[in-house]
C-alpha positions as CSV (number, residue, x, y, z in Angstrom):
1,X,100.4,111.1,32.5
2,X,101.4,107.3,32.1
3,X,97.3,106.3,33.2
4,X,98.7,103.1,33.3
5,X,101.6,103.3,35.5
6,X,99.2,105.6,37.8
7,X,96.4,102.8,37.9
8,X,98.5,100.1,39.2
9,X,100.3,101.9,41.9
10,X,97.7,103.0,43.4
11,X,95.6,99.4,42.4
12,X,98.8,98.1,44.5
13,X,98.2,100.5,47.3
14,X,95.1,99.7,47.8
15,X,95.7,95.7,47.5
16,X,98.7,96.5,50.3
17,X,96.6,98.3,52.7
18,X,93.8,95.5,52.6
19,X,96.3,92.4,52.7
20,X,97.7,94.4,56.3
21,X,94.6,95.9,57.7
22,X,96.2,99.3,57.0
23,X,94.9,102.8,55.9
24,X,96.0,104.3,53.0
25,X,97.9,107.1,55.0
26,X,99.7,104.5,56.6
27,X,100.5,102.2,53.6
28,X,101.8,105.6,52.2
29,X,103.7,106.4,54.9
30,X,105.3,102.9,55.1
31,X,105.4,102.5,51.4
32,X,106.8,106.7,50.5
33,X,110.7,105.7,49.2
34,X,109.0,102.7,46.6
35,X,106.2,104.8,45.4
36,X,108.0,106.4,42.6
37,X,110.2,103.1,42.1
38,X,106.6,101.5,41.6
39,X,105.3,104.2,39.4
40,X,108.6,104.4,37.1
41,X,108.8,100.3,36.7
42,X,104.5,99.3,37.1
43,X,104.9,97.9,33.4
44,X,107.5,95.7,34.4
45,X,105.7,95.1,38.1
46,X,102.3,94.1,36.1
47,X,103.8,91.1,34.6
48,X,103.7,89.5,38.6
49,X,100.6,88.4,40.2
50,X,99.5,91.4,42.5
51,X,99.7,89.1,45.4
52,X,103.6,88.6,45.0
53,X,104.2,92.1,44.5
54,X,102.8,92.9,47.5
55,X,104.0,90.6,49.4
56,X,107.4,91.8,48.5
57,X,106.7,95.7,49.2
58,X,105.3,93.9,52.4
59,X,108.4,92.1,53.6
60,X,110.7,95.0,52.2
61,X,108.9,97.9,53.9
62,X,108.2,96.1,56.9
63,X,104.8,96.8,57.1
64,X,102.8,95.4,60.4
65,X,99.6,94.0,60.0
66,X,96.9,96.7,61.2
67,X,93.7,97.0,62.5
68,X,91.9,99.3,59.9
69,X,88.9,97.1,58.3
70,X,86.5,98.7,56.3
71,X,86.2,95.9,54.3
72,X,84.2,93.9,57.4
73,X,82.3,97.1,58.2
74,X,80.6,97.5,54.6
75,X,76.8,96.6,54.5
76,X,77.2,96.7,50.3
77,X,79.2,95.2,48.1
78,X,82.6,96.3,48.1
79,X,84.5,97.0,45.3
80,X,87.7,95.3,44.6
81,X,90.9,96.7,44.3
82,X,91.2,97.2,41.2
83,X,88.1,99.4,41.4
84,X,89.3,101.6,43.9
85,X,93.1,102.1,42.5
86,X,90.8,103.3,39.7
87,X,89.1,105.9,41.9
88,X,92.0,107.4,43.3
89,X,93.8,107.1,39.7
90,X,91.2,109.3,38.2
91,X,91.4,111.5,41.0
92,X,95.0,111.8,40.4
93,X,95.0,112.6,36.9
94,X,91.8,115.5,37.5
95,X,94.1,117.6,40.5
96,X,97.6,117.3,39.5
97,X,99.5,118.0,36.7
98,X,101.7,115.3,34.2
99,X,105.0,115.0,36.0
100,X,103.4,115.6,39.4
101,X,102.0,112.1,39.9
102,X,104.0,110.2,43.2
103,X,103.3,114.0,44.7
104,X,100.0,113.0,43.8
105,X,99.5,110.2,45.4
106,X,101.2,110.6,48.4
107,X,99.1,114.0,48.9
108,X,95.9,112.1,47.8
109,X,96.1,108.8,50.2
110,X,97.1,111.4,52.9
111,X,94.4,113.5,52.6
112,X,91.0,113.7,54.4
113,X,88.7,112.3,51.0
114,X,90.7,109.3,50.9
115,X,89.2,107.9,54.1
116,X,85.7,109.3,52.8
117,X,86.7,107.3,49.6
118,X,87.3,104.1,51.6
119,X,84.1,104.1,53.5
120,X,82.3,101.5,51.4
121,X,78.9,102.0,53.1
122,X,79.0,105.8,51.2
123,X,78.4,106.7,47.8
124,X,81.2,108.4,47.5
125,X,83.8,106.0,45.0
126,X,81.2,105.3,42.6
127,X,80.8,109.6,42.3
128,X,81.5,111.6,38.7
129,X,85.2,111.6,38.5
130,X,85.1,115.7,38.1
131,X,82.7,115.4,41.1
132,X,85.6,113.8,43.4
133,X,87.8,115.8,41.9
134,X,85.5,119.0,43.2
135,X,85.1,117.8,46.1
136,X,89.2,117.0,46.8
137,X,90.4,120.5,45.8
138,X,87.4,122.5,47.2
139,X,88.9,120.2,51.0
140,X,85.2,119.6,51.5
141,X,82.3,117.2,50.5
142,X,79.9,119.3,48.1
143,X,76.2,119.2,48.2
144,X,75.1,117.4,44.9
C-alpha cells in the first residue's frame, strides 16, 4: 500500500468533514468520484496547504455546510486531523488488502466504527491499531 497516499486522503477527509460540519459518511458520499483522484495524485496534492485543497474539493463537490460537531461536544482534547486521518489510515491498511484502498475507505467512513472513532469523549482513536482493526471486522466493539 502507498501509506502515504492513504494518510493524506483520509487526513483530507477528515479536514473536509470538520471545515463543513459534516460526517465522514457524508463527506464520503459527497466526496466518492475524487476519492481515488485524491488517492492516485496525494503526492502532488501535499505540496498545497490542506486548507486550499479543501477548499477546492469543497467548491467542486458542492458540499453544504452541516451540522455534525463533535468537535464542540468533546470534554478532552481532541486530536487534530492529522491524528485521526492516521487512525482510519492504519485501519485501512490492517482490513483490506494492497490495491483495495479507495474500497477501503469508502467502506471504512461508511461504516458504524467510524462514528465510534469520531466520538472524541471515547477512548476509542487512541486504541492498539490491531485492536480497531478487531473490533472493525468482528462489526462490534470488543471487551478489552
Amino acid at each position: 500500500m502507498n501509506n502515504n497516499s492513504l494518510f493524506y486522503t483520509c487526513s483530507l477527509l477528515e479536514y473536509i468533514g470538520r471545515a463543513t460540519k459534516n460526517s465522514n459518511k457524508d463527506v464520503v458520499k459527497y466526496m466518492e468520484p475524487d476519492i481515488s483522484r485524491i488517492y492516485s495524485h496525494a503526492d502532488v496534492f501535499h505540496c498545497e496547504p490542506i486548507a486550499k485543497v479543501a477548499d477546492d474539493f469543497i467548491t467542486r463537490n458542492n458540499i453544504p455546510q452541516g451540522t455534525y460537531d463533535n468537535i464542540s461536544k468533546a470534554k478532552y482534547l481532541v486530536p487534530d486531523y492529522w491524528d485521526i486521518g492516521e487512525v482510519f489510515s492504519r485501519l485501512i491498511e490492517d482490513a483490506y488488502d494492497d490495491g483495495e484502498e479507495v474500497r477501503g475507505i469508502i467502506e471504512v467512513y461508511s461504516s458504524w466504527l467510524a462514528e465510534r472513532i469520531q466520538n472524541y469523549n471515547s477512548d476509542l482513536y487512541y486504541q492498539p491499531r490491531d485492536y480497531i482493526a478487531q473490533c472493525y471486522k468482528e462489526g462490534k466493539i470488543l471487551a478489552s
